[in-house]
N, C-alpha and C positions, 0 to 999 in steps of 0.2 A: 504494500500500500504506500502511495507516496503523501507528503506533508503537503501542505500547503506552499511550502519554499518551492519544495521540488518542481509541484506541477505550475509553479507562475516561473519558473525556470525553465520548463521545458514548453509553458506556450510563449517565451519570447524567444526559445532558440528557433521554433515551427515559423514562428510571424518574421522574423530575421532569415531562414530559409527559403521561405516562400518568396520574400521582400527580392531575393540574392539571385533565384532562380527566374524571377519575371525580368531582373537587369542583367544579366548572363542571357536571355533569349530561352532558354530551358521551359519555362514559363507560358503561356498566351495570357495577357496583363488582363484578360476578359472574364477569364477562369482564377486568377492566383486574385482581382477584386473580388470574387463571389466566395473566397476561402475568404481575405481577408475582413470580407463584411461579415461573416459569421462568425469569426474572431472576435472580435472588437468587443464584443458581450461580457468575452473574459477579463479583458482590458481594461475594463471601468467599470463602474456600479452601472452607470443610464447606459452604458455603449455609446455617448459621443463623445470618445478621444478625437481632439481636430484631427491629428494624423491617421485617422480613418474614415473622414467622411468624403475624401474622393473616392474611394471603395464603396462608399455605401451608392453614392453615384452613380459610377461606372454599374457597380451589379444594377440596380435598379429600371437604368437606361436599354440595359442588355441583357433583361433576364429573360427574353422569348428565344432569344438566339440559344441551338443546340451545343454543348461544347462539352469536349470528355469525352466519356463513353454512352453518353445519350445519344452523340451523333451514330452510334452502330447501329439504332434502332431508327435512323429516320431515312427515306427513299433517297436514292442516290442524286437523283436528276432533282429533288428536291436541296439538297445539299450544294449541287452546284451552281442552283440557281440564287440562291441565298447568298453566298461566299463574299460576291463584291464584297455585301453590307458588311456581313462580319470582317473582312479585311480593313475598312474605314474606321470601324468599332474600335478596331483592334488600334489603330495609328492612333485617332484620338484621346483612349483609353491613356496608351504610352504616353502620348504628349501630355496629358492631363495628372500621370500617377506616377513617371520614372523619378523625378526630385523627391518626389513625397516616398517611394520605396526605397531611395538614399539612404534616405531618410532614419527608414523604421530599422534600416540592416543596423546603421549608428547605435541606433537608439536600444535596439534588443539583442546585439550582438554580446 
């Protein structure tokens, strides 16, 4: 069983990985918002740490769009026809969340 140290230890090494893997490209910044706005819960009492509400954003803005392993389960020719958006998603997502996931690697490394 972990302490309480432990597990606020181990959800800022996950938020600083996450943060590490969307600026490395490992990441799609559409998917690693959608982790990180589920995070955030743990992060503070209300869930609004300012360094999480372009995440909340980004998820919010993009949550019809398929990503993961959801896209296994949706038509192909549906997928390609959807793609542009999610590639624009995707750039303004980045442009919108790389300083702020700087950021968070800083902050919870």
């Amino acid at each position: 069983m972990m302490s309480s140290e432990q597990h606020i230890q181990s959800l800022h090494k996950q938020i600083a990985k996450i943060a590490l893997a969307m600026l490395d490209g490992e990441m799609s910044y559409l998917l690693g918002a959608r982790i990180l706005d589920a995070l955030r819960h743990q992060v503070s009492a209300d869930g609004n740490d300012a360094d999480f509400m372009v995440f909340v954003a980004v998820a919010s803005e993009t949550d019809d769009f398929p990503l993961g392993s959801v896209r296994e389960h949706w038509d192909k020719q549906a997928l390609d026809k959807l793609q542009p958006e999610i590639d624009a998603a995707e750039a303004w997502a980045k442009g919108h969340a790389e300083q702020i996931c700087a950021k968070l690697v800083s902050r919870f490394s």
